[in-house]
N, C-alpha and C positions, 0 to 999 in steps of 0.2 A: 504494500500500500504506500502510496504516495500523497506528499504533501507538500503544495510548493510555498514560501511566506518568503516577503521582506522584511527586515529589522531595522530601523532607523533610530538612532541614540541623538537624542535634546541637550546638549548642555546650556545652562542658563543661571545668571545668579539673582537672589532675591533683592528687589528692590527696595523692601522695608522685614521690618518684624512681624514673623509670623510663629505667634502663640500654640498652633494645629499642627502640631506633629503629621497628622494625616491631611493636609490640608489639601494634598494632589493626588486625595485619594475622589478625584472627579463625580459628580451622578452623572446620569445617563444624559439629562436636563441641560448640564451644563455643556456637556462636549456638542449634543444638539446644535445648542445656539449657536456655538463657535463654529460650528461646522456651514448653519444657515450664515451668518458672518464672511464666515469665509467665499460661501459662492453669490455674496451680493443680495441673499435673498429675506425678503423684509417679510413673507408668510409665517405664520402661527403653524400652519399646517400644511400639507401639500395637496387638499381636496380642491378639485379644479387647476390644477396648475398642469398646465400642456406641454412643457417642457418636456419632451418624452426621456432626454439625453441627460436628465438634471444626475448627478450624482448624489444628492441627500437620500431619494428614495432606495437605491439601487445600495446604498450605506444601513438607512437605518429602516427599510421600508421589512427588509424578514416576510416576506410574499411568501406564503405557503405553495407548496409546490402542485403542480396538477394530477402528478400520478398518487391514485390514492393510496398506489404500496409504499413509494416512495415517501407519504405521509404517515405513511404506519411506522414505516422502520426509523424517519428524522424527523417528525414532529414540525414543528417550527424552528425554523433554520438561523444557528446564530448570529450572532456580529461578527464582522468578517476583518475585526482586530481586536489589539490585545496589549492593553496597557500595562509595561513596569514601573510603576510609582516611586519616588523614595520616600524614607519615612524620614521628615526632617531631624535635626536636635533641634534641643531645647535652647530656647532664645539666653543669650544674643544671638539670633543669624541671620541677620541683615548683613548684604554680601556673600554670602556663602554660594560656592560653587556647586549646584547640583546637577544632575543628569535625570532623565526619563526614557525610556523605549517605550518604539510604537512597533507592533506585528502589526503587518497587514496582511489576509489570506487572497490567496489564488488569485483570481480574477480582480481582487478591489485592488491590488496595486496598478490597474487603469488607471485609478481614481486619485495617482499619488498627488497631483500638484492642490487636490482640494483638502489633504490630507496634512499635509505642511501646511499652509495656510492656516488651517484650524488648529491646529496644534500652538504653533505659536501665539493666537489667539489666546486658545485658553491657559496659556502658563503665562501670557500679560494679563489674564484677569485676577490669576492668581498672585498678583506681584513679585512676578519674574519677569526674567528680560532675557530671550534668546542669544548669545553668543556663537553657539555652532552647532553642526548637523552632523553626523557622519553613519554611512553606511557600512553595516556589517556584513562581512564575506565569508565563503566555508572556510570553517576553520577558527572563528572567533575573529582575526582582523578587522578592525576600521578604520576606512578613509574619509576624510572630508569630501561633502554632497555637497554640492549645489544647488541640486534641482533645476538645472536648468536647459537638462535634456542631452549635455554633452559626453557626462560619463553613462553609459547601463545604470540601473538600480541592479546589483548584484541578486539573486534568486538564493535560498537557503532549504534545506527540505529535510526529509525521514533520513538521506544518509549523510547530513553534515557531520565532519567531522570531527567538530566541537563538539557533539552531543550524543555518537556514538561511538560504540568499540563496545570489548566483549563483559556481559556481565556474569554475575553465577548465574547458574540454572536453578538453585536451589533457595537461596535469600537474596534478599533487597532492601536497602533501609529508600525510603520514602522521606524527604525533608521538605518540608513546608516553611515557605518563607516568609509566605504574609496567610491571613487565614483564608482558611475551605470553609466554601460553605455547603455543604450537604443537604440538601430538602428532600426529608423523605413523610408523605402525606400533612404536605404543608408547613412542617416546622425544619428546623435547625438541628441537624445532627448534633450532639455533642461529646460523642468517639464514631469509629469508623470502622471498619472491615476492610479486607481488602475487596470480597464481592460487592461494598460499596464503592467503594474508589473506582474500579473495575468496569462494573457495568456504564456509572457516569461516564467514565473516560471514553467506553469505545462509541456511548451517543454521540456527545461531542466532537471527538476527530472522526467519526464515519460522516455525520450530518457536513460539518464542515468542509471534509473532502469532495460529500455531493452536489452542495451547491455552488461554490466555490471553484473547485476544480472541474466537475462536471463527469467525475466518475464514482461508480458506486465499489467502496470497498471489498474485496474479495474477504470477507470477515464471516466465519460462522459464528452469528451471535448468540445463538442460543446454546451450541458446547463450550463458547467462551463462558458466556454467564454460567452455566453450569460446570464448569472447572473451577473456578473463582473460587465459588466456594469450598474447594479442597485447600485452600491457601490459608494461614494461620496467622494469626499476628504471634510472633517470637517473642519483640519486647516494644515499648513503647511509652513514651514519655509525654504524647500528646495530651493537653488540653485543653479546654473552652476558655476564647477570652474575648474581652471585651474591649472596645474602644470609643475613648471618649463616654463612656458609662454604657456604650449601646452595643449587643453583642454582636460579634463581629466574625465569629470561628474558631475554626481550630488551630492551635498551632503547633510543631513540635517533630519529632524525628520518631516514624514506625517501623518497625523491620518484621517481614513478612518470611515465610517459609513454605515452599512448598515447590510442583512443579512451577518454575514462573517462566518460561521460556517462550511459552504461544505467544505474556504479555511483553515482552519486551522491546517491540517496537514503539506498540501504543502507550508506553508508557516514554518511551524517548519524545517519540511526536507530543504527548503533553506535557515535556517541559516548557514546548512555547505555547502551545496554546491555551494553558492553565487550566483549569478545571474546579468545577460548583457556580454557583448564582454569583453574579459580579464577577466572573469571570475574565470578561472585556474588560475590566474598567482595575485590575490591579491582585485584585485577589484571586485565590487559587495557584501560586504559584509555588514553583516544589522543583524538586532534583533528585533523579533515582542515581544511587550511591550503593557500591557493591558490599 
């Protein structure tokens, strides 16, 4: 299975103090705007708008698809990026140099020049001030972007080099960098399985590879999900936390046992594309570690 994504890395420093730790930990709402910002566009909403070629739809519009198996197997189709937030310090940090990545999947890197635009956008709403851009190559590398059509945007996928090579077959510790959030019948996981990580993850990058990419995974999901469950958590030190008083996920390093070799591509492919609710927008983000 394949997956194709660009990486773009923001540097930018803050223009005043900022109190929020999480303060680029974006909503949906805000990247929105900055995105209608970006393409000049003064709509509330896109009803009536004729613009057949608009990129905001084709962004944030998640059209369900018309085959109804195709609906069966990927639901509604996610966002077709993937923000790395940092989590500030504690003030003083006016001036301070940060960074942010932006994934974009498969087909929305069309969409790049609406994509910088808004970005920068929303880290000057945040009181930051863009400095540089740089595109990430296989292999981990960045070069300074321009955007302005002369260099490739560099292509990254399932065998970059940065993110794979060989794992055990037998355990995997799972590290979480910012929190998961897991909804299972409406609420917020507060531990996890592997058969939950598991099944999440192959919705996610299967859904995303179909719409996106425009192929359907060769993935047996239902011996997948049914293997899953032979997998064991070994040891584990995750917990439930909360941020800014509101709770926010899990965080923490789990190590798993069992056969895991079926998972270990999809489980490479989700270190960029993160994985749970808010996914896009910073959390969900993790590294499978041998």
């Amino acid at each position: 299975m394949e997956l194709h994504y660009a990486r773009l890395w923001f540097s930018f420093t803050l223009k005043q103090e900022l109190s929020d730790p999480y303060a680029f930990y974006a909503t949906r709402a805000e990247f929105e705007s900055a995105f209608r910002a970006a393409l000049s566009c003064k709509r509330g909403d896109c009803a009536g708008c004729r613009n057949a070629a608009c990129a905001f739809p084709a962004t944030f519009g998640q059209q369900i698809a018309g085959d109804p198996e195709a609906v069966r197997r990927h639901q509604k189709p996610p966002l077709p990026f993937i923000f790395d937030f940092p989590v500030l310090p504690s003030s003083p940090n006016r001036g301070l140099l940060c960074e942010l990545a932006l994934t974009i999947v498969g087909s929305a890197v069309q969409l790049l020049p609406a994509y910088l635009a808004a970005v920068g956008i929303l880290i000057e709403s945040k009181g930051g001030a863009v400095v540089g851009v740089a595109a990430e190559s296989p292999g981990g590398a960045r070069t300074a972007y321009a955007g302005d059509g002369s260099h490739p945007l560099p292509l990254l996928g399932s065998l970059d080099p940065a993110h794979t090579g060989p794992l055990p077959t037998g355990n995997v510790a799972i590290r979480l960098f910012t929190p998961l959030k897991l909804v299972q019948d409406g609420r917020l996981l507060k531990t996890f399985t592997f058969a939950n990580f598991a099944r999440t993850l192959m919705r996610r990058v299967s859904s995303l590879a179909y719409h996106y990419e425009g192929a359907e995974p060769a993935l047996d999901y239902r011996w997948l999900s049914q293997h899953s469950e032979s997998v064991r958590t070994a040891e584990s030190d995750c917990r439930f936390v909360s941020w800014n008083g509101r709770p926010a996920g899990i965080l923490g390093v789990a190590r798993f046992a069992g056969d895991l070799e079926p998972f270990h591509l999809l489980l490479q492919l989700g270190q960029a594309t993160h994985l749970g609710k808010s996914a896009s927008f910073g959390f969900g983000s993790y590294r499978v570690e041998g």
